[in-house]
Backbone of each chain as nested JSON, in Angstrom:
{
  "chains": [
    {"id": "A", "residues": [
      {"number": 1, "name": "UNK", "atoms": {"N": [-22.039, 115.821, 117.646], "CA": [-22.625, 116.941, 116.897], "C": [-24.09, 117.084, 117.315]}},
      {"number": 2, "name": "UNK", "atoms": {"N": [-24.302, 118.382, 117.427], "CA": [-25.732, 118.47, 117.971], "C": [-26.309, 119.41, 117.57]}},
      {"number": 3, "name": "UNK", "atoms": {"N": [-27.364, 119.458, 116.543], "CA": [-28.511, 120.7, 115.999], "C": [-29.416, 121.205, 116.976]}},
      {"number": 4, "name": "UNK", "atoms": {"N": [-29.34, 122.544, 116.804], "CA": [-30.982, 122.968, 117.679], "C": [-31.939, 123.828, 116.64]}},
      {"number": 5, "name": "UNK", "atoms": {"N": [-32.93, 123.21, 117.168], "CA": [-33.81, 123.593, 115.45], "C": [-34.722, 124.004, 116.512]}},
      {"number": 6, "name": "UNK", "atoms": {"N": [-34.715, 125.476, 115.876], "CA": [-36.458, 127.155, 116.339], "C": [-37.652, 126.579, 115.468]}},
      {"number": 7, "name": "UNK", "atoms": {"N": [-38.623, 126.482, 115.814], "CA": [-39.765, 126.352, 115.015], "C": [-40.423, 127.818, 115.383]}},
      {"number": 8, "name": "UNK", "atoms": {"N": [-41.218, 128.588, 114.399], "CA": [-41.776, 129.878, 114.766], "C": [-42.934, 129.774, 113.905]}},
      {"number": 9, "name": "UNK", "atoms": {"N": [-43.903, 130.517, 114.58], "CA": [-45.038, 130.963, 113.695], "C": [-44.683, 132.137, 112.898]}},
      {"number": 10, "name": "UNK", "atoms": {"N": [-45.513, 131.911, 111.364], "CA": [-44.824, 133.107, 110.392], "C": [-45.229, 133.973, 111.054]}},
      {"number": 11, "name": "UNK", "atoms": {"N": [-44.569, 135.29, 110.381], "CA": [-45.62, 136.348, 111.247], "C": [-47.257, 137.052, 110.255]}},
      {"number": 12, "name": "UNK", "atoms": {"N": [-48.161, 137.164, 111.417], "CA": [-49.568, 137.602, 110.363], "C": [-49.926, 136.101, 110.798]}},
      {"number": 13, "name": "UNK", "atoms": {"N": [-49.136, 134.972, 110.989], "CA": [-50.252, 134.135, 111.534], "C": [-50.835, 134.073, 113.054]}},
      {"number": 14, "name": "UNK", "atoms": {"N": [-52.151, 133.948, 113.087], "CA": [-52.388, 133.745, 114.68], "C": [-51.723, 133.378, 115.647]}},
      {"number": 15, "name": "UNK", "atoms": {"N": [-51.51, 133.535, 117.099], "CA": [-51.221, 132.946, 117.969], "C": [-52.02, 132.722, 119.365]}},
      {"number": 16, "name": "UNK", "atoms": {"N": [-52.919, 132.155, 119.142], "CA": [-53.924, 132.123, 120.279], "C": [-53.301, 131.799, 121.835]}},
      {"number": 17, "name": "UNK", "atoms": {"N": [-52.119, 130.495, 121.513], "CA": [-51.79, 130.477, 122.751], "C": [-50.932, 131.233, 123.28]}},
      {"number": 18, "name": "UNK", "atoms": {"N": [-49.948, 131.893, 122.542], "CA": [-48.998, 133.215, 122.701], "C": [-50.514, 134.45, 123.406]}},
      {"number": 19, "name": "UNK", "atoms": {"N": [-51.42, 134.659, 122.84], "CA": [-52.246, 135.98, 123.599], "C": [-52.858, 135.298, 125.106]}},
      {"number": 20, "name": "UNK", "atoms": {"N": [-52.964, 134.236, 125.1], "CA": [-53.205, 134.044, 126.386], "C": [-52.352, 133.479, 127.27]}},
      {"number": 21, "name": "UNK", "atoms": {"N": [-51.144, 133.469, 126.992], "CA": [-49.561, 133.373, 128.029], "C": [-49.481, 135.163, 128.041]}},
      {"number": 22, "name": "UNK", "atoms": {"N": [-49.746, 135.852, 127.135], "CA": [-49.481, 137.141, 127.361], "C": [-50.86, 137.981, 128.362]}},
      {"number": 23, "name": "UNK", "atoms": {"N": [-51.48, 137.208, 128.263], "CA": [-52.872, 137.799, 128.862], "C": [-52.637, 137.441, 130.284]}},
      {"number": 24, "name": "UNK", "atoms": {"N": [-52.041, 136.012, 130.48], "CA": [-51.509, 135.368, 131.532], "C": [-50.769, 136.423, 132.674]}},
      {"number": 25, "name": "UNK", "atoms": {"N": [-49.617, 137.057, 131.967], "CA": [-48.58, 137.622, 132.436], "C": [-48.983, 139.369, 132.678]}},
      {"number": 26, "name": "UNK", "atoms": {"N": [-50.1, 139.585, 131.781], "CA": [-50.196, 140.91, 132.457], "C": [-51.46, 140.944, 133.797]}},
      {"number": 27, "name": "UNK", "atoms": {"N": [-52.086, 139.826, 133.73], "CA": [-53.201, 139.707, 135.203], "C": [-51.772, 139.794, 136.624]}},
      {"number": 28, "name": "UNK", "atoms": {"N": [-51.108, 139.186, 135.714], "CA": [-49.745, 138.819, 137.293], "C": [-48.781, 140.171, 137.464]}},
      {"number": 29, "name": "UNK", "atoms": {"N": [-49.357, 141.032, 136.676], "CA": [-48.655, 142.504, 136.843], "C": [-47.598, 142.904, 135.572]}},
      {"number": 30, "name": "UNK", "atoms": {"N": [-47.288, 141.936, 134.95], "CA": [-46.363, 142.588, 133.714], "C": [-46.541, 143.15, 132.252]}},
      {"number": 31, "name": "UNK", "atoms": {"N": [-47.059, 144.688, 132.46], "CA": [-47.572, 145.576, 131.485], "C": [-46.661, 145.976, 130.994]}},
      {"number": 32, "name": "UNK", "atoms": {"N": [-45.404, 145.919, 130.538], "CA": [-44.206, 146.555, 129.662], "C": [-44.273, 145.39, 128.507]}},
      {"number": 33, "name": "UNK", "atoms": {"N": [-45.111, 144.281, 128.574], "CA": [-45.161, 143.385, 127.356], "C": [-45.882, 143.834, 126.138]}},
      {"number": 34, "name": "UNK", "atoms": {"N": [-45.133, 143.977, 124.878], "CA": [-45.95, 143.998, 123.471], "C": [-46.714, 142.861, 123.198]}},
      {"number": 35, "name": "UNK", "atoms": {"N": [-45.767, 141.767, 123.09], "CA": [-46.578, 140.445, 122.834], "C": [-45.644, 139.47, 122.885]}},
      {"number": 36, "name": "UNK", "atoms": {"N": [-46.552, 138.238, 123.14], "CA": [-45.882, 136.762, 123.019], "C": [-46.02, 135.936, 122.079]}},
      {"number": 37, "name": "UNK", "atoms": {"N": [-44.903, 135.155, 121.557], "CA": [-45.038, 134.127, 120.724], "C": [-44.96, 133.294, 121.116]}},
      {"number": 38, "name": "UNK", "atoms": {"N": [-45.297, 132.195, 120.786], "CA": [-44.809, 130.896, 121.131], "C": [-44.744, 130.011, 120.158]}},
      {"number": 39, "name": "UNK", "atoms": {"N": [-43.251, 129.096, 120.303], "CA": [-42.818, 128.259, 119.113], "C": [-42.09, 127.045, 119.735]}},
      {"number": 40, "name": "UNK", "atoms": {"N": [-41.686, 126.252, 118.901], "CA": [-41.149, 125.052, 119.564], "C": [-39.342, 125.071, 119.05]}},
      {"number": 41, "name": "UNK", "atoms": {"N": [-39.345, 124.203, 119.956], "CA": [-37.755, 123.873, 120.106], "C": [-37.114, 122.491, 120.133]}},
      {"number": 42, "name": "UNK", "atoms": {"N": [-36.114, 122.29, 119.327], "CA": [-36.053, 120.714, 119.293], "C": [-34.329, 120.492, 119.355]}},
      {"number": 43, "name": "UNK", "atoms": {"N": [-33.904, 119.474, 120.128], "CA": [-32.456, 119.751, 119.829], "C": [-32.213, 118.021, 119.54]}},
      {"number": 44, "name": "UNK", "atoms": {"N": [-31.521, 118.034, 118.699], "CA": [-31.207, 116.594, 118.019], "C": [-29.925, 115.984, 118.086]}},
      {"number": 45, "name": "UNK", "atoms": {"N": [-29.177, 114.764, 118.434], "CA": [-28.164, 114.604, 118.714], "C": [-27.691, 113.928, 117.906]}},
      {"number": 46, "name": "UNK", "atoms": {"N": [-26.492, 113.617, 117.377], "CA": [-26.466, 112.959, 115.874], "C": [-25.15, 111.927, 116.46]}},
      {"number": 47, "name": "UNK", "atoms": {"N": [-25.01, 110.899, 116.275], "CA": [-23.931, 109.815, 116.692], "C": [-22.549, 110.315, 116.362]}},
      {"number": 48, "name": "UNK", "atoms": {"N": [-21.559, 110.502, 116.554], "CA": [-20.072, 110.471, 116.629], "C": [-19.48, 111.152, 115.243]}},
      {"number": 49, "name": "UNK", "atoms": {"N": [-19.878, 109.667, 114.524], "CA": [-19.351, 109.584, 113.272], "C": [-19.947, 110.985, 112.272]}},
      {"number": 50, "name": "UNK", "atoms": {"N": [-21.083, 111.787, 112.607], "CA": [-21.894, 112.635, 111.499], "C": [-21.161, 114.013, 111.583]}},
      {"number": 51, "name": "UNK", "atoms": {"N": [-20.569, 114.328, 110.601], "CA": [-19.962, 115.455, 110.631], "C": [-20.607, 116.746, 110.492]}},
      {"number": 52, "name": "UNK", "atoms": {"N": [-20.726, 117.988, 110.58], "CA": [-21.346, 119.241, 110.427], "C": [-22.327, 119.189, 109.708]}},
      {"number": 53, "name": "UNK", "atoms": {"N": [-21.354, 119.089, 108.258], "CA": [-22.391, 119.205, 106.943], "C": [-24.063, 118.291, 107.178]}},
      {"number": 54, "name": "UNK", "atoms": {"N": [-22.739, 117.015, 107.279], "CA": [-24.065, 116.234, 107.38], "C": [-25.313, 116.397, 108.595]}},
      {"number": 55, "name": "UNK", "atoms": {"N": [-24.381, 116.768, 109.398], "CA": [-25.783, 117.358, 110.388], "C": [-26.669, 118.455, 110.12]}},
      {"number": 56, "name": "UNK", "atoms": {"N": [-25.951, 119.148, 109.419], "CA": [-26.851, 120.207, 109.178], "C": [-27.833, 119.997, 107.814]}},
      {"number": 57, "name": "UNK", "atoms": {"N": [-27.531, 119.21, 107.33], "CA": [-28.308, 118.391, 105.732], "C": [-29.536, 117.907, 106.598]}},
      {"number": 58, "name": "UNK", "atoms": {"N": [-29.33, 116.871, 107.661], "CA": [-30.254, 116.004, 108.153], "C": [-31.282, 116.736, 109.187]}},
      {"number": 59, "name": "UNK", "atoms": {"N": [-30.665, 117.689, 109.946], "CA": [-32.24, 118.375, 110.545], "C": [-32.226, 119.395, 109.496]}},
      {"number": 60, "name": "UNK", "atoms": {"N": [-31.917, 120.18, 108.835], "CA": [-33.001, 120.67, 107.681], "C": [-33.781, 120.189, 107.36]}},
      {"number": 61, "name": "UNK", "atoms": {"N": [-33.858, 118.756, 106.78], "CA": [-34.519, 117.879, 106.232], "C": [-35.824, 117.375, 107.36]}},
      {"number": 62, "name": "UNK", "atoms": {"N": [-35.263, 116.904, 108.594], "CA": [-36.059, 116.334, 109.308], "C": [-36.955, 118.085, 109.804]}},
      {"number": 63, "name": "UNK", "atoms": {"N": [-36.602, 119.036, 109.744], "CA": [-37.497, 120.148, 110.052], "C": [-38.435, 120.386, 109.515]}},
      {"number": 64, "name": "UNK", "atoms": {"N": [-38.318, 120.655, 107.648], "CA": [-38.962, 120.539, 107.049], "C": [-39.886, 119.565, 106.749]}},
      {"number": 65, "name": "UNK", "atoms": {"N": [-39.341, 118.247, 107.058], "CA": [-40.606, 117.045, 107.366], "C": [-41.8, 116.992, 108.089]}},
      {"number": 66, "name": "UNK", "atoms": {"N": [-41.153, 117.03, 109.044], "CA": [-41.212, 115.993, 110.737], "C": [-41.595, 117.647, 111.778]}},
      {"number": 67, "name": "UNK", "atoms": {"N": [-40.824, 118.414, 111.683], "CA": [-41.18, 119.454, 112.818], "C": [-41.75, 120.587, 112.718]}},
      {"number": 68, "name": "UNK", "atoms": {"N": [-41.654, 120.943, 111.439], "CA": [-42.275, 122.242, 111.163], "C": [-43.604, 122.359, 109.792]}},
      {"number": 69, "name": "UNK", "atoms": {"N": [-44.925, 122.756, 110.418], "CA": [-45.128, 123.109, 108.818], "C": [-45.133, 124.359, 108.555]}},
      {"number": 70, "name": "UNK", "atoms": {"N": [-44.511, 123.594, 107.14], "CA": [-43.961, 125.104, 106.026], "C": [-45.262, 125.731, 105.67]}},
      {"number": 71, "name": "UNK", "atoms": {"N": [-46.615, 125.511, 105.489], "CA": [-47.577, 126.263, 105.233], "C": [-47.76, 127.671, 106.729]}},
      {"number": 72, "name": "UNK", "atoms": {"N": [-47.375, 127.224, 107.266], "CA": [-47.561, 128.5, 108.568], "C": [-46.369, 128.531, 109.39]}},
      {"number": 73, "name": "UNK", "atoms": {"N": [-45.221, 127.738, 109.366], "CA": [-44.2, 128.141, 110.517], "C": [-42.854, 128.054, 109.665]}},
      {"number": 74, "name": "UNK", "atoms": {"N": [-42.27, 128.911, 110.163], "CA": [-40.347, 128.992, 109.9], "C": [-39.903, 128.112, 110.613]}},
      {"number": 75, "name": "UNK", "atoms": {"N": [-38.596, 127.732, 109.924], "CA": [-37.127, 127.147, 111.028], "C": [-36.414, 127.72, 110.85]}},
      {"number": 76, "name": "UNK", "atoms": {"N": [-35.561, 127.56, 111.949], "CA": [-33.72, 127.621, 111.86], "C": [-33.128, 126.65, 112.2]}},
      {"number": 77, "name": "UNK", "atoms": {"N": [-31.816, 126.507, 111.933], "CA": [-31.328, 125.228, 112.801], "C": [-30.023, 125.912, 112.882]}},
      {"number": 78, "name": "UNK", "atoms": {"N": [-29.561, 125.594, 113.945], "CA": [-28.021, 125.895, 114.278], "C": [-27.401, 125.012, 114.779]}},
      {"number": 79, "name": "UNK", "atoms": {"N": [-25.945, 124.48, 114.797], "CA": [-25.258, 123.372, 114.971], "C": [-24.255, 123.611, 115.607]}},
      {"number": 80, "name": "UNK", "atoms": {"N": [-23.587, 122.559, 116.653], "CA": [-22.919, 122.766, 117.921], "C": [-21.969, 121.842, 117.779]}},
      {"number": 81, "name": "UNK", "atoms": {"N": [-20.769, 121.989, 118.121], "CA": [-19.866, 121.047, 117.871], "C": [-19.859, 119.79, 119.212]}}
    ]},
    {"id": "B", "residues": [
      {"number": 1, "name": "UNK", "atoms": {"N": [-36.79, 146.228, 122.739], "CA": [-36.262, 145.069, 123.661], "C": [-37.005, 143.319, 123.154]}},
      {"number": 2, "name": "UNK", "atoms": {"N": [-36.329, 142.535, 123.376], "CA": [-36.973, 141.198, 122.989], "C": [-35.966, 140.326, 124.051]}},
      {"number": 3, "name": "UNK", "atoms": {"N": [-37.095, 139.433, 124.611], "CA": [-36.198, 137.78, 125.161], "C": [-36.992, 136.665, 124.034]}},
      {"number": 4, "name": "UNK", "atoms": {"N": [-35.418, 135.902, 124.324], "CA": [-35.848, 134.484, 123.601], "C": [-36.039, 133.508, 125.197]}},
      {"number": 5, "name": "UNK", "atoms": {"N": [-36.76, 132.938, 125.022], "CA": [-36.633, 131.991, 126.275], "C": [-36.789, 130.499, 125.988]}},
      {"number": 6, "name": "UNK", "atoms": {"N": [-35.96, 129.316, 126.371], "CA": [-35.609, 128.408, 126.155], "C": [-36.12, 127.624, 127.227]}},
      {"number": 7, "name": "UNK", "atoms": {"N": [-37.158, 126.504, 127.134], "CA": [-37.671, 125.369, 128.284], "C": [-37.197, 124.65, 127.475]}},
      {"number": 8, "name": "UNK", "atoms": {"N": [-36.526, 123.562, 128.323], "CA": [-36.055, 122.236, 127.856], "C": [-36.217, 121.322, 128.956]}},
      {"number": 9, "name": "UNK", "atoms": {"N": [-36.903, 120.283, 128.977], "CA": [-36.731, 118.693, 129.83], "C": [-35.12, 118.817, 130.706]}},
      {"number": 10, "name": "UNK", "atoms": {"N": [-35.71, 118.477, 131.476], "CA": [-34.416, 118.333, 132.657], "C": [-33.744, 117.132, 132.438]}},
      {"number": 11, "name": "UNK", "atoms": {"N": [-31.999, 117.162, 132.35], "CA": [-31.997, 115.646, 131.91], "C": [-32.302, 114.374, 132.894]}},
      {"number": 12, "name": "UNK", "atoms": {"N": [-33.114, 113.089, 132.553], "CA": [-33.395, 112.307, 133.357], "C": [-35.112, 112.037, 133.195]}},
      {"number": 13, "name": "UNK", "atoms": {"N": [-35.599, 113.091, 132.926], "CA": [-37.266, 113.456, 132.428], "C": [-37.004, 112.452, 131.388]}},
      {"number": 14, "name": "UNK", "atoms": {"N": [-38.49, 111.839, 131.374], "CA": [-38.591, 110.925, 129.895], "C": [-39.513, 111.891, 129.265]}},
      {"number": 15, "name": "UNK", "atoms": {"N": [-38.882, 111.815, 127.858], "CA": [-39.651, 112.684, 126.911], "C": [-40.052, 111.947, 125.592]}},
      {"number": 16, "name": "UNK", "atoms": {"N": [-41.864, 111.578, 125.68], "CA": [-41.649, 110.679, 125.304], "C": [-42.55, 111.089, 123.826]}},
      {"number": 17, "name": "UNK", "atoms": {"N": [-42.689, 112.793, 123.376], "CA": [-42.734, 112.818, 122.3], "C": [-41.898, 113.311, 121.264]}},
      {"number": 18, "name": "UNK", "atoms": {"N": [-40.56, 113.615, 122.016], "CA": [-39.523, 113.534, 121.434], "C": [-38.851, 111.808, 120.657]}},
      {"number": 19, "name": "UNK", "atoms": {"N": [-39.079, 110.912, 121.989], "CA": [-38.697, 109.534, 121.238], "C": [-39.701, 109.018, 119.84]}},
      {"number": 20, "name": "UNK", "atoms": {"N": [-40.744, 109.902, 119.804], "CA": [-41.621, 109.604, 118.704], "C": [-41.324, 110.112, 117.91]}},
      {"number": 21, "name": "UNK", "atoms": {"N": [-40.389, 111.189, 118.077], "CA": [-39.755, 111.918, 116.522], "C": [-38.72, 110.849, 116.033]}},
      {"number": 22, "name": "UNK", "atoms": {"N": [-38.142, 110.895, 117.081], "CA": [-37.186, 110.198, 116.618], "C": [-37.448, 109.252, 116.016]}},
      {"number": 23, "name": "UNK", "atoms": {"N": [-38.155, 108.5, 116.12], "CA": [-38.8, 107.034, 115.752], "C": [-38.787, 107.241, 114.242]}},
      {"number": 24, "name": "UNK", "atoms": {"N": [-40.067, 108.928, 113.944], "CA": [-40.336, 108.917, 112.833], "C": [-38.926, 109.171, 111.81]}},
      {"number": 25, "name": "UNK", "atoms": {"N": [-38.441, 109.636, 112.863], "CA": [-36.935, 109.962, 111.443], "C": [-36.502, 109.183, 111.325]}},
      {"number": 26, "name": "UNK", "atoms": {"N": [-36.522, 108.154, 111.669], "CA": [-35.648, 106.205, 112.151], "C": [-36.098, 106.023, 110.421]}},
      {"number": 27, "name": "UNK", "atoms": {"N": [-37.653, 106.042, 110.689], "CA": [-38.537, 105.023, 109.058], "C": [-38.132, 106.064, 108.448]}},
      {"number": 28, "name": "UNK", "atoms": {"N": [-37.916, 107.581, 108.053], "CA": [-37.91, 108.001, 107.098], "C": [-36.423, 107.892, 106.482]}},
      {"number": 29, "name": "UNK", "atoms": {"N": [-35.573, 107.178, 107.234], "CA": [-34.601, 106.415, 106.832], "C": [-33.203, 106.98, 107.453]}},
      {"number": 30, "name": "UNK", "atoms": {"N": [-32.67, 108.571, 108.284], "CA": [-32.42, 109.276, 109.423], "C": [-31.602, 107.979, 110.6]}},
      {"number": 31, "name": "UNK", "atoms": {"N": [-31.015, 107.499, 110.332], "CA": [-30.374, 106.579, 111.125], "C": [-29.209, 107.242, 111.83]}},
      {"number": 32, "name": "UNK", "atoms": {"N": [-28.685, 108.415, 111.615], "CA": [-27.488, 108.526, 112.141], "C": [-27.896, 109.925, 113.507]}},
      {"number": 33, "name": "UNK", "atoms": {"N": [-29.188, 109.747, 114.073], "CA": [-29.703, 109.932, 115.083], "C": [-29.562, 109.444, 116.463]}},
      {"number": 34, "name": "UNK", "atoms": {"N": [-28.622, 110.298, 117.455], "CA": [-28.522, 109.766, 118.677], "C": [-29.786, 110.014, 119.617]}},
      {"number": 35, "name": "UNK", "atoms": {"N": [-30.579, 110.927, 119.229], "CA": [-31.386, 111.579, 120.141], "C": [-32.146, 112.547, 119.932]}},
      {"number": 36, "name": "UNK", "atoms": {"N": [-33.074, 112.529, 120.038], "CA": [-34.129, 114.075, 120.015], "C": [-34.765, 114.321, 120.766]}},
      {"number": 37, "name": "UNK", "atoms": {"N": [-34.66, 115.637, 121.875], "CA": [-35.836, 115.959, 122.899], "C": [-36.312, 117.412, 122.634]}},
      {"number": 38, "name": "UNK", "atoms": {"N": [-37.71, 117.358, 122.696], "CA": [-38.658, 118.254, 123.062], "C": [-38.381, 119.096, 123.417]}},
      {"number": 39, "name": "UNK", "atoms": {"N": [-38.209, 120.589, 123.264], "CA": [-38.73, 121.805, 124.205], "C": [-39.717, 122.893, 123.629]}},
      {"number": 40, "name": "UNK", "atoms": {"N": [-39.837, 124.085, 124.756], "CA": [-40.8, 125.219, 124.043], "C": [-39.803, 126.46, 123.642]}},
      {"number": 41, "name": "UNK", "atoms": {"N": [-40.236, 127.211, 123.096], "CA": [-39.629, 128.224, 122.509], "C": [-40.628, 129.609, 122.598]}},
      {"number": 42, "name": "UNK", "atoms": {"N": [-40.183, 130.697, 123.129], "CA": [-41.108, 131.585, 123.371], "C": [-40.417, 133.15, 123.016]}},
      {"number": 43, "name": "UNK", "atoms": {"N": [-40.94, 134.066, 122.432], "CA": [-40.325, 135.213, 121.764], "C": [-41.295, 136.266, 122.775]}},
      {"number": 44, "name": "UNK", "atoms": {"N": [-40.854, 137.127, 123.652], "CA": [-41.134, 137.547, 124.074], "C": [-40.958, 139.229, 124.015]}},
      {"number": 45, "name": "UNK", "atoms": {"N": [-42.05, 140.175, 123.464], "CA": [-41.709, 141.544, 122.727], "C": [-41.849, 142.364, 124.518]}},
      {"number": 46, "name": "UNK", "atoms": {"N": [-41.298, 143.523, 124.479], "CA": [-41.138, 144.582, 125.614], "C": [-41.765, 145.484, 124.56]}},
      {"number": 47, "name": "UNK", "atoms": {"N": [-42.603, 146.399, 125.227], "CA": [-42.659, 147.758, 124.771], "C": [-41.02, 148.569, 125.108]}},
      {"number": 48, "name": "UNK", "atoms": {"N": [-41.105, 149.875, 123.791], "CA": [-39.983, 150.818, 123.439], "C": [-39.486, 151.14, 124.979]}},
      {"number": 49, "name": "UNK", "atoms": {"N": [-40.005, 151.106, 126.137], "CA": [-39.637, 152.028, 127.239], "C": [-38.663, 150.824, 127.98]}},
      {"number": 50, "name": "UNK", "atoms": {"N": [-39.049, 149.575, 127.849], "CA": [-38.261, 149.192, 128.81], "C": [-36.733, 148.513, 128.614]}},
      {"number": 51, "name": "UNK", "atoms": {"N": [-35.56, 148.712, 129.513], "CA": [-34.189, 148.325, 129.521], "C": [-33.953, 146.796, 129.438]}},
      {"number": 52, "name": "UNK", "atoms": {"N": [-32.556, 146.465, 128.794], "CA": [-32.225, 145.461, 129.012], "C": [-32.579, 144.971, 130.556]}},
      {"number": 53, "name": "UNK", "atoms": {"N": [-31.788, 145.339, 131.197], "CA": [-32.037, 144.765, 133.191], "C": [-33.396, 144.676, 133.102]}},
      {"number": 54, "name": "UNK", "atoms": {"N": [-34.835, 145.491, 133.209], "CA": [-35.569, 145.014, 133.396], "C": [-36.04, 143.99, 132.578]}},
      {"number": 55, "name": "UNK", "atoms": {"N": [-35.531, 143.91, 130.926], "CA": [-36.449, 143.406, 129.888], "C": [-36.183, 141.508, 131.067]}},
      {"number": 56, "name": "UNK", "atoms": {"N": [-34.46, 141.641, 131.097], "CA": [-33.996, 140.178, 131.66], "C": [-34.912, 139.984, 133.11]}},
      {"number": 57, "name": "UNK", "atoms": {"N": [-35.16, 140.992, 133.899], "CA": [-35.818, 140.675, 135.211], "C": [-36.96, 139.623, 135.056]}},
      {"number": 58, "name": "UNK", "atoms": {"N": [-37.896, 140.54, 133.879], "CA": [-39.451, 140.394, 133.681], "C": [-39.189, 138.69, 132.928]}},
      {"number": 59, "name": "UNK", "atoms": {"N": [-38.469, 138.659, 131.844], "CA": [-38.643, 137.485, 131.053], "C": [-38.02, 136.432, 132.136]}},
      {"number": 60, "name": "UNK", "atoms": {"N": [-37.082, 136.694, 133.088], "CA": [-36.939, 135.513, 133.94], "C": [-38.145, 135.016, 134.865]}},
      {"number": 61, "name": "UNK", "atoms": {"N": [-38.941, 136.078, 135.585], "CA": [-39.865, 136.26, 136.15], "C": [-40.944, 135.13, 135.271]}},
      {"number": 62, "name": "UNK", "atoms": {"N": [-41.595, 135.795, 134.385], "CA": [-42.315, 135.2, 133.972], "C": [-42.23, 133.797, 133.174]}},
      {"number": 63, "name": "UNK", "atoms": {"N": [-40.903, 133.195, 132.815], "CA": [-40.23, 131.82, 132.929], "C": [-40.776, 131.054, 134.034]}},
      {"number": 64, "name": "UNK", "atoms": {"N": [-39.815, 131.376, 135.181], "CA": [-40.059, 130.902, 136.168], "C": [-41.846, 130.339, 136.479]}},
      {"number": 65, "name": "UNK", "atoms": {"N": [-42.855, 131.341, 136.543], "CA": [-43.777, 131.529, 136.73], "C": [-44.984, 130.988, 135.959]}},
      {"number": 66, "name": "UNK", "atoms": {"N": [-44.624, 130.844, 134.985], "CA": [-45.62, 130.889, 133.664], "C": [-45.236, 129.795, 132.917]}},
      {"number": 67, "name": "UNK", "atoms": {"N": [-43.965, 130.055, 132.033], "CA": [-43.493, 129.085, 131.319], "C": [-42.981, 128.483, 131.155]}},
      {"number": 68, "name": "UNK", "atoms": {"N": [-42.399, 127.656, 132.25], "CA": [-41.817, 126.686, 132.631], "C": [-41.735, 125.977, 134.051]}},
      {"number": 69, "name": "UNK", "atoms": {"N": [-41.835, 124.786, 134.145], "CA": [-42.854, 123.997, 135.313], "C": [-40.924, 123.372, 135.873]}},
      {"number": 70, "name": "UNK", "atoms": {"N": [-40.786, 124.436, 137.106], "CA": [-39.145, 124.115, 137.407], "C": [-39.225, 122.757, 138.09]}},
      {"number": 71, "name": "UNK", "atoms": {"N": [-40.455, 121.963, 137.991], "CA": [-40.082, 120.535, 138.548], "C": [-39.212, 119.869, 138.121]}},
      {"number": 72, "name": "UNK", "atoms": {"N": [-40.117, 119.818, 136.565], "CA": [-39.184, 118.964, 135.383], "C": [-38.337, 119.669, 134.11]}},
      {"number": 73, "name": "UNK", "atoms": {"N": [-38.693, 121.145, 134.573], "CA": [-37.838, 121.915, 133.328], "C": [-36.704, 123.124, 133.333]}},
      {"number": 74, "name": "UNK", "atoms": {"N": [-35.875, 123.328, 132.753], "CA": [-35.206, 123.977, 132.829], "C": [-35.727, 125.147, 132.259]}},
      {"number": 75, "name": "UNK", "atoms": {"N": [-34.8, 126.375, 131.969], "CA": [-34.747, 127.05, 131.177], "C": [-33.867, 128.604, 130.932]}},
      {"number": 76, "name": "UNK", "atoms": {"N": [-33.675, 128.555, 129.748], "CA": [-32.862, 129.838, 129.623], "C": [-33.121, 131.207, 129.19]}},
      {"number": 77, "name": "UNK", "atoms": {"N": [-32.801, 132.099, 129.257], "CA": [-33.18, 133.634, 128.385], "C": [-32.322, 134.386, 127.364]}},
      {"number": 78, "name": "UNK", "atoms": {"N": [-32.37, 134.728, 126.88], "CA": [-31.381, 135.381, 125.725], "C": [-32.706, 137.064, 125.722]}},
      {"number": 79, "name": "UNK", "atoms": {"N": [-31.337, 137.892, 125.985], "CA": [-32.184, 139.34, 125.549], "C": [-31.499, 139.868, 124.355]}},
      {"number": 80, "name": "UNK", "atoms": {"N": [-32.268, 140.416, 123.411], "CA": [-31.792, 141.056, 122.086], "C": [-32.151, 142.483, 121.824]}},
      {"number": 81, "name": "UNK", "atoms": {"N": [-31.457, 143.572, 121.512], "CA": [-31.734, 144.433, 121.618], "C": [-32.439, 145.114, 120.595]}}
    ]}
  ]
}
């Protein structure tokens, strides 16, 4: 079983390094861009025995801990058989 | 138009602030953890004018180029309409 957990900046919060990957990309010629975000990505592998539920209980949990803060960033997590 | 774009560690790369998550989910008591690795996550907006084909051209383009180092990383695109 294997989670992949999105970390995102809310939106309305800054992204300094998203405007300068986007600032990046239009010096190199690509002007059809609105804008960039940038967020993290985490994929977690859970031993044999952990079934769905429980995988999906345990990176919620570890997102909300450990990977994301809830004062400025979202998750998702989605789960893979 | 929007891409999602996906960098992830190539497998074989040591990723070694992913093993520090892991670690931390170990003490926060998270035992049924095979694995956790690192990646970036990037949301990438098109202005109204441009097509799927190009939106996928540009966001591969600038993957390749920008946001992701094809030594040690992979990566994928997802376009959303």
């Amino acid at each position: 079983m294997k989670a992949k957990v999105y970390v995102t900046l809310k939106k309305g919060v800054l992204d300094p390094q998203g405007k300068a990957i986007h600032h990046s990309a239009e010096l190199m010629g690509f002007t059809q861009l609105a804008d960039i975000r940038q967020g993290k990505y985490f994929e977690i592998s859970f031993n044999d025995s952990v079934g769905e539920a429980e995988a999906r209980e345990a990176a919620e949990s570890i997102s909300r801990d450990v990977l994301a803060n809830p004062v400025i960033e979202d998750f998702s997590v989605e789960i893979e058989g």
